[in-house]
N, C-alpha and C positions, 0 to 999 in steps of 0.2 A: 504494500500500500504506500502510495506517496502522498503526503500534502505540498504542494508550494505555494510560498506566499510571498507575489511578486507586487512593487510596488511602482506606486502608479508613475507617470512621466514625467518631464521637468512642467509645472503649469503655465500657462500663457502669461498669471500675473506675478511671477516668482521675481521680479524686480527689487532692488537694493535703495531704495531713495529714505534720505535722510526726512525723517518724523518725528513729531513730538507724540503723546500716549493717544491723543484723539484719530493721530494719524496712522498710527498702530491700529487702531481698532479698527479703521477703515481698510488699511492695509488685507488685517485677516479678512473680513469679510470679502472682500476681493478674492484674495487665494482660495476661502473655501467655494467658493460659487464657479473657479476658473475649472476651464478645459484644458486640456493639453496644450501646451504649443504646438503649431507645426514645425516646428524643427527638431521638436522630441519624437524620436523614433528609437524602437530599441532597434540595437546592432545585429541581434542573433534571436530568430523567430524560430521553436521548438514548438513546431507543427505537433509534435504527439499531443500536446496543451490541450490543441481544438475539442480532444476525445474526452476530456477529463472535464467533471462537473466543475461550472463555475459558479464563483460568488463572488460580489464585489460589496465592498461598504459605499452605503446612500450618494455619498460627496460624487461633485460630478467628474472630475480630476482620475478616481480610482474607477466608475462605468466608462468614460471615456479611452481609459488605458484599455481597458477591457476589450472594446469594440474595436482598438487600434493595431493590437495583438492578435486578438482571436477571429477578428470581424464576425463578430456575433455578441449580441447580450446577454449579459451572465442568468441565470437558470434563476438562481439568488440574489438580493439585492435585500442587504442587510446594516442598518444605520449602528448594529452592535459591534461593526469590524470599522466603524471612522476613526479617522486620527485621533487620536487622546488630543485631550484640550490644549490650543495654543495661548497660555493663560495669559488675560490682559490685568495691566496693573497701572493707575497714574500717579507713576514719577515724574518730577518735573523737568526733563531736560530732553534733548532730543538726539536723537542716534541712527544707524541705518536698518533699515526693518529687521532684516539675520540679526543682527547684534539684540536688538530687543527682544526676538525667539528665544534666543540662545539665553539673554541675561530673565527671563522671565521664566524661562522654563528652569532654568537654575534655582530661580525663588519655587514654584511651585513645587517642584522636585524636595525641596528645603521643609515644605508644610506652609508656604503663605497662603493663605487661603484669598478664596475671589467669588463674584457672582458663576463659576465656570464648576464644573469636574472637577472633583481633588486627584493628586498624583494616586494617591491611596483607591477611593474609587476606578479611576482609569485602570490601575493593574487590575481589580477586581473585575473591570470587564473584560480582560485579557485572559483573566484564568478561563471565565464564563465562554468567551469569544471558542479557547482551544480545546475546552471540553466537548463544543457545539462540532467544532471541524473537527473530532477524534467519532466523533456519533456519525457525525454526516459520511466518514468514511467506512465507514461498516453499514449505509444502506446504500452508497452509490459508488463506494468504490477511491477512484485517484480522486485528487478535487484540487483547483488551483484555485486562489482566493487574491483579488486586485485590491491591495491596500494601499498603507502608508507605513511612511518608518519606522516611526516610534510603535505604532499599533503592531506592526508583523513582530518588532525586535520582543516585546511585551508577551506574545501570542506566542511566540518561539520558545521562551523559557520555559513557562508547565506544558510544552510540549516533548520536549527533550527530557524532563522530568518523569514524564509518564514512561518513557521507553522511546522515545522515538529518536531515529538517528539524523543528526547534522550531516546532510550529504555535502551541500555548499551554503554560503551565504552571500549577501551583497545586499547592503543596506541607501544604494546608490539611486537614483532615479533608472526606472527598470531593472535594479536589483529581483536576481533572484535567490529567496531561500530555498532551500530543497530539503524535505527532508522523510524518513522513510520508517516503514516498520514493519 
């Protein structure tokens, strides 16, 4: 049995522009609503995928990889495999949006709490997420699952836990994890 869980493409709004926290917030709601860029393409298309049940989380970013990969729409279409929350916080100074991911998801990681998902809860839907793809493959078989980073990296560990083996990984835009049992 294989699961993989390959993550979605670079997004059409993954841009770097200097924001303060209102601009942040705008920022995310952009990224989560984007589609792929057209210039994101994966390198290496593993045709065998097509055969293997798909599911993709809600965001349009991970259906769109889906449809750009497989050209077809995933079987599944489940908001429990979205990105763990890109948590917003107003501090007062301004930065370039990565840099605010990065220093925000540091505080949340930490326990800052927000109107959003706690880091806490997020694993929690990780574990939920891998025990759902560990069921789904004892009635349909292979399954490959279009996500996102953090979520697959999260989804990976009580996967590995249970038994299942680290074939590959890649946590890159079109990364793929691979993994087996």
């Amino acid at each position: 049995m294989e699961i993989v869980l390959i993550r979605h493409g670079k997004p059409s709004s993954a841009n770097n522009p200097i924001v303060n926290a209102h601009g942040y917030t705008n920022w995310i709601r952009r990224y989560n609503f984007s589609d792929v860029a057209a210039s994101s393409r994966p390198e290496i298309i593993n045709p065998q995928y097509k055969t293997f049940y798909t599911i993709s989380s809600d965001l349009k970013r991970a259906m769109h990889s889906a449809d750009i990969y497989l050209n077809k729409t995933p079987e599944k279409i489940d908001p429990l495999f979205r990105e763990m929350e890109i948590p917003r916080y107003k501090l007062p100074f301004q930065l370039k949006a990565w840099n605010w991911v990065y220093l925000s998801r540091l505080l949340w990681m930490l326990g800052f709490k927000g109107s959003f998902e706690t880091f806490k809860q997020a694993k929690q839907r990780a574990n939920i997420a891998a025990d759902q793809l560990i069921e789904m493959t004892k009635k349909r078989g292979n399954l490959v699952l279009f996500g996102h980073g953090y979520m697959n990296r999260y989804i990976r560990k009580p996967l590995i836990q249970k038994g299942w083996v680290l074939k590959s990984k890649s946590n890159a835009y079109w990364g793929i994890t691979k993994l087996e049992n």
